[in-house]
C-alpha positions in Angstrom: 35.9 38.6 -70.3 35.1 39.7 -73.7 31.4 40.7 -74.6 31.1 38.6 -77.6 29.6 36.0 -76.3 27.1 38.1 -74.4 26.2 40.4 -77.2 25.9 37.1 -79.3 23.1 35.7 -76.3 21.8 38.9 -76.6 21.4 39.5 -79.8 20.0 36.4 -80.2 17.2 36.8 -77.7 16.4 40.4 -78.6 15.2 38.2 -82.4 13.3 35.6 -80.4 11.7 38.0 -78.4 10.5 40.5 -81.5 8.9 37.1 -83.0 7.4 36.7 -79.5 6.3 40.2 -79.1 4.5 40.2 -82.5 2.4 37.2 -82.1 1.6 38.5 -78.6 0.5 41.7 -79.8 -1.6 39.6 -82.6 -3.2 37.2 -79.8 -4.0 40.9 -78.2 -6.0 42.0 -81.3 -7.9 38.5 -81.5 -9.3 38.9 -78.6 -9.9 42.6 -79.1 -11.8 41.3 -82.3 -13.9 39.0 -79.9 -14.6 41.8 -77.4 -15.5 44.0 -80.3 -18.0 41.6 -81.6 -19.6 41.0 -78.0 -20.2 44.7 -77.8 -22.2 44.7 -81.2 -24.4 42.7 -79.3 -24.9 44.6 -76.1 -22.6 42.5 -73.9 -20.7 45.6 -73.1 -21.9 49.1 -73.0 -19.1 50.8 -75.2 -20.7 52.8 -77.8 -20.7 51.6 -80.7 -19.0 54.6 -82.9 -15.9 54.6 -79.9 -15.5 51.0 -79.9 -15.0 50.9 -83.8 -12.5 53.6 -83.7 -10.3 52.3 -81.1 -10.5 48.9 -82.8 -9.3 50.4 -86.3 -7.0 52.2 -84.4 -5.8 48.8 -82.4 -5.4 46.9 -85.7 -2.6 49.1 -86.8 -1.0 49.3 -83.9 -1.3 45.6 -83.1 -0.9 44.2 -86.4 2.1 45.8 -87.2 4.6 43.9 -85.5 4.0 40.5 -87.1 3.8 41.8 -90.3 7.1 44.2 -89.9 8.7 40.2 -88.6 7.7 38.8 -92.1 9.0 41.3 -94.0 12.4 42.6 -91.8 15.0 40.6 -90.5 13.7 40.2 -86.5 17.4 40.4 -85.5 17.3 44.5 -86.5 18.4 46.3 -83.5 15.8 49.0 -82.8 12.6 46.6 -83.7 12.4 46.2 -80.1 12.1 49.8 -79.5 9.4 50.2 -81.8 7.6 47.6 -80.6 7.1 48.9 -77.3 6.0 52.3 -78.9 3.6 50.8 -80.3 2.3 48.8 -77.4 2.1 52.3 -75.4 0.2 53.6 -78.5 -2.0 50.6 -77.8 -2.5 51.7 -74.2 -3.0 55.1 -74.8 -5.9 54.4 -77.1 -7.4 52.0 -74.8 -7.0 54.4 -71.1 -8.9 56.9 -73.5 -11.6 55.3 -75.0 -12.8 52.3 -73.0 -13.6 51.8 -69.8 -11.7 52.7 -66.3 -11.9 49.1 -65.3 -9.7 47.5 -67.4 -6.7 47.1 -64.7 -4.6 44.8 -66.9 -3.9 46.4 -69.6 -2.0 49.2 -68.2 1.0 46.9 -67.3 1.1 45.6 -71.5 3.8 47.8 -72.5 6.0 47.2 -69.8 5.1 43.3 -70.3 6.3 43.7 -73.2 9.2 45.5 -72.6 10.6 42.6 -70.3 10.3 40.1 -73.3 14.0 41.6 -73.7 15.4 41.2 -70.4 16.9 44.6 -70.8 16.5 46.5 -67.5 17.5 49.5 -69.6 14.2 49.1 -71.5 11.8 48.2 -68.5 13.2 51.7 -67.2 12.1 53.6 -70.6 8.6 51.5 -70.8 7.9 52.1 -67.2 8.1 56.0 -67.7 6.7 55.9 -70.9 3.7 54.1 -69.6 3.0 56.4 -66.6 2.8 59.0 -69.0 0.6 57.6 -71.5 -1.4 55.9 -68.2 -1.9 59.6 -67.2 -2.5 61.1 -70.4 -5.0 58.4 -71.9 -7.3 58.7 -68.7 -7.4 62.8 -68.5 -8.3 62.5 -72.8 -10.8 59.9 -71.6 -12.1 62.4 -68.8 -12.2 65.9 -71.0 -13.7 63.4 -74.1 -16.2 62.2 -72.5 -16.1 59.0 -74.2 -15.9 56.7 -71.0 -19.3 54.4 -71.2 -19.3 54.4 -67.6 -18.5 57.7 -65.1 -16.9 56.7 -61.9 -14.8 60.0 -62.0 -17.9 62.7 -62.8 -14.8 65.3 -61.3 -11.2 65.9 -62.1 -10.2 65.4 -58.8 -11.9 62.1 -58.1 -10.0 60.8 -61.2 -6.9 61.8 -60.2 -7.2 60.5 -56.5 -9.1 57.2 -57.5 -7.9 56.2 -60.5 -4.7 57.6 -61.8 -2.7 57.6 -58.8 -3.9 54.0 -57.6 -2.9 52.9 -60.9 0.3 54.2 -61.3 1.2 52.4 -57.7 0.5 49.6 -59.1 2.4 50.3 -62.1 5.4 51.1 -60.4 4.9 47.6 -57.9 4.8 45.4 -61.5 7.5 47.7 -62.6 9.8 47.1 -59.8 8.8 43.2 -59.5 9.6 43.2 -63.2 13.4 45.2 -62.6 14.2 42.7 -60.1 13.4 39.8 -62.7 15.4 41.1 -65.2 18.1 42.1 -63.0 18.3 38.2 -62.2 18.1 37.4 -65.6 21.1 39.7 -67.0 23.2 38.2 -64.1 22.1 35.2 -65.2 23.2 35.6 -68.8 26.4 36.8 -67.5 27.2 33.8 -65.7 26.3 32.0 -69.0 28.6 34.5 -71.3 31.4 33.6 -68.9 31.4 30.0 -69.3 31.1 30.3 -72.8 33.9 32.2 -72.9 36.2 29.9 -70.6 35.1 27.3 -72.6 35.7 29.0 -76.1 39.2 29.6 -74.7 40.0 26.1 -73.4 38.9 25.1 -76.7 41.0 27.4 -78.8 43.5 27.1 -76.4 43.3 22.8 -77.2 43.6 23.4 -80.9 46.6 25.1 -80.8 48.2 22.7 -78.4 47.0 19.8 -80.5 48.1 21.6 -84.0 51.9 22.9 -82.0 52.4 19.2 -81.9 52.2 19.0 -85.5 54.0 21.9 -86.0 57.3 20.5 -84.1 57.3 17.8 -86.2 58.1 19.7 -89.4 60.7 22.4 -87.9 60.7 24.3 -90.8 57.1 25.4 -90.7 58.0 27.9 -87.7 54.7 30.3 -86.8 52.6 29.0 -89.7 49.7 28.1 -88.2 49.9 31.7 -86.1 50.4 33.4 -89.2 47.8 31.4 -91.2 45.3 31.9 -88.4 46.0 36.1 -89.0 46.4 35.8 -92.6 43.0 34.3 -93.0 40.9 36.2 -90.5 42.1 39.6 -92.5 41.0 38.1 -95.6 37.8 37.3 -93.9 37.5 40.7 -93.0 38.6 42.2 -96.1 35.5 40.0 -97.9 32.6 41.0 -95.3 34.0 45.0 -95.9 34.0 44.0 -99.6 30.5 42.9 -99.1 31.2 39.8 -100.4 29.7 36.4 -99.6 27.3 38.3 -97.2 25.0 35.7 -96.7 28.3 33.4 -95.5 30.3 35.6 -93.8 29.9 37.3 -90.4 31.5 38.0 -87.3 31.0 34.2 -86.5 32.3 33.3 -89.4 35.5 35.3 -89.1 35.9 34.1 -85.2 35.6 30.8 -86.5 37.4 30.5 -89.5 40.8 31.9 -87.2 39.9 29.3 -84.7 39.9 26.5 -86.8 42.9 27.3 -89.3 45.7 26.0 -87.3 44.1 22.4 -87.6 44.6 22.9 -91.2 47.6 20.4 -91.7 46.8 18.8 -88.5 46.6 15.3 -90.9 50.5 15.6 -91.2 50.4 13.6 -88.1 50.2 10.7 -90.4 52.7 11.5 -92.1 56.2 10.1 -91.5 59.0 12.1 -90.7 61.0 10.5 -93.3 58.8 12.4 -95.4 58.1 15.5 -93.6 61.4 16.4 -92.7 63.0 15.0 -96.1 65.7 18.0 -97.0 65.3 17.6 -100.8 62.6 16.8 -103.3 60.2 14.0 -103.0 59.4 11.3 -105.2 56.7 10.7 -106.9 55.6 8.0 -104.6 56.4 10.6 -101.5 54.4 13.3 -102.9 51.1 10.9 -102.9 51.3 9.6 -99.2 52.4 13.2 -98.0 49.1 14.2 -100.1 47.0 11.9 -97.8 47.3 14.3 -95.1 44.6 16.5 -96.5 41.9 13.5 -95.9 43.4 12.3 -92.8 43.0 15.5 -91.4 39.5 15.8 -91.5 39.0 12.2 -90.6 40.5 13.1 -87.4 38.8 16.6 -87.0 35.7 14.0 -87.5 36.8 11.2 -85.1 38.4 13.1 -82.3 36.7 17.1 -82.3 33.2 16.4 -83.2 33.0 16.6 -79.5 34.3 20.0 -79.1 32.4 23.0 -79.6 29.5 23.5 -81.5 28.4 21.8 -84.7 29.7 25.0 -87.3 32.6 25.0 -85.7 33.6 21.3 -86.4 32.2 21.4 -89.7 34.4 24.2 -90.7 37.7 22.8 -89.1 36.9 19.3 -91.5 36.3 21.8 -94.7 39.5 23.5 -94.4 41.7 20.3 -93.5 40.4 18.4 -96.0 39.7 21.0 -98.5 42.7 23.6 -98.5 44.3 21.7 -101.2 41.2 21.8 -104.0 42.0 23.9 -106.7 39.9 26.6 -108.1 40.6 24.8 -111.8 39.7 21.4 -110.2 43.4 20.0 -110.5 43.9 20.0 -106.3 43.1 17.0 -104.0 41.8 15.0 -102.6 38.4 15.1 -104.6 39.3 17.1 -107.5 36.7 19.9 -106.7 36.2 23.0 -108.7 34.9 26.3 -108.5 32.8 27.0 -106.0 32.1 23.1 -105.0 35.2 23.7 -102.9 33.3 24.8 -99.1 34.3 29.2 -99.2 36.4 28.4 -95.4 38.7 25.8 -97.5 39.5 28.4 -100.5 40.3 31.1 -98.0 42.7 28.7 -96.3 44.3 27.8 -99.6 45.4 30.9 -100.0 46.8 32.1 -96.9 48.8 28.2 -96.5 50.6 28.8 -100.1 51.5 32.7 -99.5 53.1 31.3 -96.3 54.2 28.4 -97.6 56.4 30.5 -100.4 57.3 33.2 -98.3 59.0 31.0 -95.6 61.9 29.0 -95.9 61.6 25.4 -96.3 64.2 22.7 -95.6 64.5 22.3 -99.5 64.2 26.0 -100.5 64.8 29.8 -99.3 62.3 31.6 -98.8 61.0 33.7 -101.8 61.1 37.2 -101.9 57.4 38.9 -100.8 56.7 40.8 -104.4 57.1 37.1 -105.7 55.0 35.7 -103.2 52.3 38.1 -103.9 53.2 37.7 -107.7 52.3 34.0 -106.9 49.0 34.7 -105.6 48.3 37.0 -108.7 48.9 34.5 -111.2 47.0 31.9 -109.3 43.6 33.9 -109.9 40.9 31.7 -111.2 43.5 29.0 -111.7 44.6 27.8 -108.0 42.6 30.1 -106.2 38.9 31.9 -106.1 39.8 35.2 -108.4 37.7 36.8 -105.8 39.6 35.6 -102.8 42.8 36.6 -104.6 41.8 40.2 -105.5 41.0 40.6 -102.0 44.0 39.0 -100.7 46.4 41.7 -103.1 43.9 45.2 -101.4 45.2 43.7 -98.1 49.2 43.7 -99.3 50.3 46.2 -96.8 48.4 44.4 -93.8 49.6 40.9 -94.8 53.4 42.4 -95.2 53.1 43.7 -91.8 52.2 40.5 -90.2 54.2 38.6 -92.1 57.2 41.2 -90.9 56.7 41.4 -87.1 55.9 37.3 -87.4 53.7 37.5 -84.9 50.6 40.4 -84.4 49.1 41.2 -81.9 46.5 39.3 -82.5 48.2 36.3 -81.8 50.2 37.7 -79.1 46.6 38.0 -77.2 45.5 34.7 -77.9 48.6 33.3 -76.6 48.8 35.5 -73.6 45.5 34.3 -72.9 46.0 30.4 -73.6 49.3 30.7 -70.6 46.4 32.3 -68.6 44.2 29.4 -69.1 47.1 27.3 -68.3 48.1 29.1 -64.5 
């Protein structure tokens, strides 16, 4: 199984759980606020000048996290980190200032730390926090600036406060690594079946666009080679920088799932017309043209079903759209410029560079130097100039593929599709 789909569940509840964390951590300083305000009036017997400074203190620490949330993406990989540094900041200013009898607070960090599910992290927090658990109380202790004194003696803090409290550190510790544990197998299980079911899905797409394909024999691997072509045009864009708010990994992994449904609308058309040998008419050329919006009325009809929403979305867009024109002189709605959906003007170029460079059962194939020659003078006229300039830095890779006929790429995908089918 691959770990995309786990990295993607992952990722996405490491983002939740930052958002979580910070309004936690803010709920924490509310209440802080209202303890502080009881203690101006006597209800607790902090002084005054103590209290004020670990509140200060607190409001950094605590405040921080929602307002890093507002201002940085909460996906960022090492928020998480600081977050929980900041929580056993938290701790370590409230084990030295305040009182001894404040049990709960010295499992927050590692409370925290299990918003993530990440054994890895309840391991670091769990340390982390005996530490600072040990260290807060001993600066509390040689400070002196406890309001009560339980412990008038080193050794009666160590023997009846910090090692009673670390025990039950390490109990909520261990009750928490068992929780986790469950969860990350849990998540597994889930990446798995997302996987299988990504597969049976890819594996149904290429089934249901094969049977397309042997209708035209002349097409050979285009959908394969389509499926490649566009996926390292993708690429080439997102190291390009290009299009970064459109195109990520998702992107890429779903524009190469959904390409070989491209021409799926040729279904429609009739093999009178698909396989004709020579030129067609006039009146040929319009009816073959339908296939365009036939195909997405039947990724719309018959895959809205299958997988998620993006996916089918993008699979209409480039069947119905791979024929617009960059000038606006394409079909079927005339669209220009950038009004033609980013998926559907990658696919346009990668179907015409295969188109040209394969034979037909009207024409050779053309020579690659024309092919890419074709691409070139299609800038800003058939296709996105930016598409096309990144199509022509990618001339070795796409000669390669188009060379060996099939990468490995596709090799993998099949390999896995007959697995699917034992």
């Amino acid at each position: 199984m691959s770990n995309e789909a786990l990295n993607k569940i992952i990722g996405q509840n490491e983002k939740d759980a930052n958002i979580v964390a910070g309004r936690v951590m803010a709920i924490t300083f509310a209440i802080f606020t209202v303890i502080y305000i009881l203690n101006l009036f006597n209800i607790f017997i902090i002084d005054q000048k103590v209290m004020t400074t670990a509140y200060l203190i607190s409001a950094v620490l605590l405040l921080s996290p929602i307002i890093i949330n507002r201002f940085i993406d909460p996906a960022t990989k090492y928020l998480k980190y600081l977050y929980v540094v900041l929580a056993e900041l938290y701790l370590f200013v409230i084990t030295t200032t305040l009182t001894y009898h404040v049990v709960l607070i010295y499992a927050y960090p590692i409370a925290i730390a299990g918003l993530y599910f990440s054994r890895k992290m309840t391991k670091i927090s769990t340390i982390m926090t005996i530490i600072v658990t040990i260290c807060g109380q001993l600066c509390g202790y040689y400070l002196n600036w406890r309001p009560d004194h339980n412990f008038t003696t080193l050794h009666g803090l160590i023997f009846y406060s910090i090692i009673p409290r670390l025990l039950t550190l390490c109990c909520f510790a261990a009750l928490l690594q068992l929780l986790t544990g469950r969860t990350s197998k849990l998540l597994e299980e889930e990446a798995e079946n997302y996987d299988k079911l990504a597969m049976y899905n890819r594996g149904m797409i290429y089934d249901f666009a094969t049977i397309v394909e042997n209708r035209d024999e002349n097409t050979g691997g285009h959908i394969k080679r389509t499926s490649i072509y566009v996926r390292l045009l993708a690429e080439e864009l997102q190291k390009e920088k290009l299009f970064q708010d459109i195109i990520t990994d998702d992107f890429i992994n779903t524009i190469s799932m959904v390409a070989p449904l491209h021409d799926i609308g040729k279904i429609s058309i009739p093999d009178s017309i698909l396989q004709k040998p020579g030129r067609l008419t006039d009146e040929e050329f319009e009816i073959m043209k339908t296939h365009s919006a036939k195909g997405g009325k039947i990724i719309r009809e018959t895959f809205a079903h299958v997988g998620n929403e993006n996916h089918t979305e993008m699979a209409y867009n480039v069947a119905r759209y791979h024929h617009e024109k960059w000038n606006g002189r394409g079909y079927p709605e005339g669209l220009s410029g950038e009004d033609i959906p980013l998926s559907a003007r990658i696919m346009a170029v990668a179907d015409v560079f295969d188109a040209v460079s394969e034979k037909r059962c009207y024409r050779d194939a053309m020579p690659l130097e024309k092919c890419f020659s074709i691409i070139e003078e299609g800038r800003g006229r058939d296709f996105d100039p930016v598409l096309a300039d990144a199509f022509l830095n990618i001339r070795d890779e796409i000669t390669e593929v188009h060379k060996n006929s099939i990468s490995e790429y596709t090799a993998a995908m099949l390999e896995a599709h007959e697995e699917k089918k034992v």
